[in-house]
N, C-alpha and C positions, 0 to 999 in steps of 0.2 A: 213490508216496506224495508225491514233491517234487510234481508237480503239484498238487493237491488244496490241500496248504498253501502254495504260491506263490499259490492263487486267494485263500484265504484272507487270506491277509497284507495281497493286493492289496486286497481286500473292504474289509478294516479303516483303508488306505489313505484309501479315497475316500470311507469313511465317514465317518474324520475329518475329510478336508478341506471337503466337505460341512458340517461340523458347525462347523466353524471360520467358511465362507463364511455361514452362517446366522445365527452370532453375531457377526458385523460388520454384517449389514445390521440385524441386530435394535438392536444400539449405535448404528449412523448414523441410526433409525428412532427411536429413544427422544433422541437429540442434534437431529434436526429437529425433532421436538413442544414438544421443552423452546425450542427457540431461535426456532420460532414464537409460543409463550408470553411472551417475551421480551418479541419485536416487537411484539406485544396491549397488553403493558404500558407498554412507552414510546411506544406513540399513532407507529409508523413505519407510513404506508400500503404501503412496498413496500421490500422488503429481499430484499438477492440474495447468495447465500453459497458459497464454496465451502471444501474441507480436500485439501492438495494434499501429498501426499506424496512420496518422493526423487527418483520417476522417473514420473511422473504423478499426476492426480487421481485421486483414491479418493471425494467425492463431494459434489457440487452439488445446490443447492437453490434454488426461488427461493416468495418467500412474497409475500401480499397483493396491489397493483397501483402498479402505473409511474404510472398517468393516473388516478384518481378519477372522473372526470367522467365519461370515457369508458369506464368500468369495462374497460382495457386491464389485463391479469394485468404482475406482475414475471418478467421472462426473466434466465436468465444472461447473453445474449449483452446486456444493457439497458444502456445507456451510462451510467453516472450521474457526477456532479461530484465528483472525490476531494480537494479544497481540500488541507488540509495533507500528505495520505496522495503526495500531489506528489512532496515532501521526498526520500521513499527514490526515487525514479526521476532526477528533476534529479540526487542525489548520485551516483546509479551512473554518469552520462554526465561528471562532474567526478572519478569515481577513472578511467574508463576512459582518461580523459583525461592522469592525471597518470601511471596506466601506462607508457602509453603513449610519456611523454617530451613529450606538447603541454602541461602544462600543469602548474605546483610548486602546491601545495595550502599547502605554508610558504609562499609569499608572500605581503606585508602587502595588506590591501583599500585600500589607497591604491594599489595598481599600476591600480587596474579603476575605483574610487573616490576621488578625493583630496578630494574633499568629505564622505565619510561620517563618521557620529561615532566610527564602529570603524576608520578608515584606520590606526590602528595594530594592530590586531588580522590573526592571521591567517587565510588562510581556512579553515584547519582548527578555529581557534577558534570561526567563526562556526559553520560546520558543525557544530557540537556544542555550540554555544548556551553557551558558556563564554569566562570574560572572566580573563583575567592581571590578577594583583594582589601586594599584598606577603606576603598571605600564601599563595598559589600558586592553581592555577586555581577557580574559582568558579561554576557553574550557574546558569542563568536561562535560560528555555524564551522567545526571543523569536522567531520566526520572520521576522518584518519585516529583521530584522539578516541574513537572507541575501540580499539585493536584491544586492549585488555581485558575488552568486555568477554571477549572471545575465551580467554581460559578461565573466568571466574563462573559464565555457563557451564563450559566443562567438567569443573567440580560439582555444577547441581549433576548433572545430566549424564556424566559419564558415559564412554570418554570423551568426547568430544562435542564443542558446537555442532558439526555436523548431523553426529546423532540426535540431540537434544533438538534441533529442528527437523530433524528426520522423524521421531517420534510425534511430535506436533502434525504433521504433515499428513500423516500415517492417521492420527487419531481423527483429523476432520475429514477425512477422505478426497483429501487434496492432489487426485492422479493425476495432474498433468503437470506439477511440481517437484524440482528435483534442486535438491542442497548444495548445487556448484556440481557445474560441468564436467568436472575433471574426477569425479565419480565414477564414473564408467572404468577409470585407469584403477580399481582400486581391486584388491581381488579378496574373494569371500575366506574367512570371518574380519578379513581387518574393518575395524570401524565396528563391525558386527550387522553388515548388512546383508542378508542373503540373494543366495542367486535370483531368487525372482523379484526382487525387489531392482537390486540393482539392471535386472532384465526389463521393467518398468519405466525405470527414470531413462537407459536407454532408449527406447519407444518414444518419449515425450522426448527427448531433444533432438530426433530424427525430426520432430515436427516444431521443434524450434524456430521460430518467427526469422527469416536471414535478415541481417541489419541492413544500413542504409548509409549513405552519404548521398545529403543533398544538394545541389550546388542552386545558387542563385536565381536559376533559370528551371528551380524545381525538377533538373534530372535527376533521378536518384540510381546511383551508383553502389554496387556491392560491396559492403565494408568487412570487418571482422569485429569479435568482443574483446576488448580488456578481460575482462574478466572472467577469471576460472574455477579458481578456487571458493567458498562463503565462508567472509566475514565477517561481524557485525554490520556492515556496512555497504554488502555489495553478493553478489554471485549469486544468489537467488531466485528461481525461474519458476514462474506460473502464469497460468493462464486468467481470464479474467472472471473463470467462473469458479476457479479453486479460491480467488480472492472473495469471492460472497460466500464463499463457506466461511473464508475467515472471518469474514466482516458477522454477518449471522451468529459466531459461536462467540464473539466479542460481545455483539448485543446481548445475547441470552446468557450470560454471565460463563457458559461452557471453559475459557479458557484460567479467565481471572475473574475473581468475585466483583461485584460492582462498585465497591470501595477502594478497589486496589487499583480497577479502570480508574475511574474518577480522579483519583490519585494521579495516575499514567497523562491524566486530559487537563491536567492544572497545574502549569509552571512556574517554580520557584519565581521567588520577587524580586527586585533591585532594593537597593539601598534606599529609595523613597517609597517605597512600597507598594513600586506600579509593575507588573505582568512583566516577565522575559516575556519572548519571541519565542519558546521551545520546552515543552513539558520532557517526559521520559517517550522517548520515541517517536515522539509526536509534534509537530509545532503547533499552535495553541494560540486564536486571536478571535479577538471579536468584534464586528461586522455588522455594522446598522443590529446595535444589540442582541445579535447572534453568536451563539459558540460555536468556530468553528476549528475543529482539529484535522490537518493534513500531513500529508507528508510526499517526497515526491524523491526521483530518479535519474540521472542522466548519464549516459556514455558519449561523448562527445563521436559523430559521425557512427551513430551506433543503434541505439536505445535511448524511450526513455519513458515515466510513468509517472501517477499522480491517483492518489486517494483523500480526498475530502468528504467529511463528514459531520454535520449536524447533529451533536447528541441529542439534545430536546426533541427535535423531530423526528429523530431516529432514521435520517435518510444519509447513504453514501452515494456518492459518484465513486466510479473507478477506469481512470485509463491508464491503455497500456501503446505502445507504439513502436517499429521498428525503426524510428531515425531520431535522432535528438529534436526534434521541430516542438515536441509537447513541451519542453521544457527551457530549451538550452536559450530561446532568445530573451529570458525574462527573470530579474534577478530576485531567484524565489527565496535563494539562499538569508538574503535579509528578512525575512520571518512574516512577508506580507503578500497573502494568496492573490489577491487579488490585480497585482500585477498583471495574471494569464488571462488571457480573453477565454479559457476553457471555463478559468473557475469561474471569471464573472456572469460568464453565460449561466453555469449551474444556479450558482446562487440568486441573479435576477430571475430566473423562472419559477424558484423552488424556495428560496427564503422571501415566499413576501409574504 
């Protein structure tokens, strides 16, 4: 008789799991339709998506075309410009750094800049777009104000930011990313990149996502990028599957220990002791009692991109797009995700 109901039980088993597996793809099925609906309506020609959870992807997409002209479809592996969305990756190679012991993140941007107008600010302050005053810290989303961050990397990482995310890049096996365009102009050993590398990141921007300008009536028109060189703030190009490497070696403590994230994912306070709007790389808000940490991108008629993520549940969203449509109609700048019909899609599906 134990036989008979050991099959049984088992039966019921793999029924459910079955039943379970069926209602996830039905959910990531009905979460593609809606988020291709999206892309329709903010006039993105090509948008590449994935949702990454603790210990790998659970499930990628890619929607519309990379090229227009060439009627080229959008890939996960599609390089595209992550302008702002930068932020969180520069910041991870300035905590690994002060980790580490190469580099105080308290010290003033007069050590890296003694000309800037924040030379008394510190870089933790810029890092989180927050300025000291009489009546204590104070929020203002400026990203220009991290330019110093840029040589105080450089002395962890020598010589250059460039390298010091070139190294990062390299360590997660991030090929279809490359440290600002204007790389290609640079010739071997400057920087100290060798020829096959720099023969690499060639490759990936051959298949660089072409921008976009959308007009009105959703035509979208061939643009070009601002952007050439990598800042703290901007020039930085991958694809959406180099970003769940990232995302992945964040979770698993591979880049920075878990204290130093957590750190990264919790924003200085105001003078009444309630949350900024922006931790160290990250904006930082919480959401029908959820924590959530984003950060996002835009090149106006260009690019633009967006990463949110749930620590408690260990789940990312990550988009990427070749025209401003993901970002540019909705003021994310003011520290509140939920403005974007992207995020609130994610989150009504996935935080309840």
């Amino acid at each position: 008789m134990r036989r008979p109901l050991l099959l049984l039980t088992l039966a019921l088993l793999i029924s459910m799991g079955a039943l379970a597996h069926a209602a996830d793809d039905f959910l990531y099925s009905r979460f593609s339709d809606y988020l291709d609906a999206l892309r329709t309506q903010a006039g993105i020609p090509g948008l590449a998506a994935a949702i990454v959870g603790p210990t790998g992807v659970v499930w990628e997409a890619a929607f519309g075309q990379q090229d227009v002209e060439r009627n080229v479809a959008t890939r996960t592996d599609t390089p595209f410009e992550l302008d702002g969305t930068t932020e969180a990756v520069v910041a991870s190679v300035a905590m690994w750094c002060s980790e580490h012991g190469l580099l105080s993140l308290s010290d003033r941007v007069a050590a890296y800049a003694p000309s800037s107008p924040d030379a008394g600010a510190t870089l933790l302050q810029v890092m989180s777009h927050t300025t000291a005053g009489p009546g204590g810290l104070t929020f203002s989303y400026r990203p220009d104000r991290l330019a110093p961050l840029a040589a105080a990397v450089a002395k962890c990482t020598d010589p250059s930011l460039r390298r010091g995310v070139g190294n990062l890049l390299n360590q997660l096996q991030m090929i279809d990313s490359v440290p600002g365009s204007d790389i290609v102009q640079l010739t071997p050993p400057q920087e100290q990149f060798t020829a096959k590398a720099l023969a690499d990141y060639a490759d990936a921007l051959r298949r660089l996502a072409v921008p976009y300008s959308v007009d009105a009536r959703r035509h979208a028109t061939r643009s070009s990028y601002v952007a050439t060189t990598l800042t703290p703030t901007s020039g930085l190009i991958a694809s959406v599957r180099d970003l769940e490497q990232f995302d992945l070696a964040l979770k698993k403590g591979v880049i920075l220990d878990r204290d130093w994230l957590s750190f990264a994912w919790t924003p200085p306070l105001d003078a009444n002791g309630a949350p900024l709007p922006h931790g160290y790389g990250w904006f930082v808000q919480t959401t029908g009692g959820e924590r959530i940490c984003w950060q996002f991108g835009v090149s106006d008629n260009a690019s633009s991109s967006m990463i949110i993520t749930m620590p408690v549940r260990g789940l990312t969203l990550i988009l990427l797009a070749n025209s401003h449509g993901l970002v540019r109609p909705f003021a994310l700048s003011d520290g509140d995700v939920t403005v974007s019909p992207f995020a609130r899609l994610f989150l009504s599906v996935f935080a309840r």
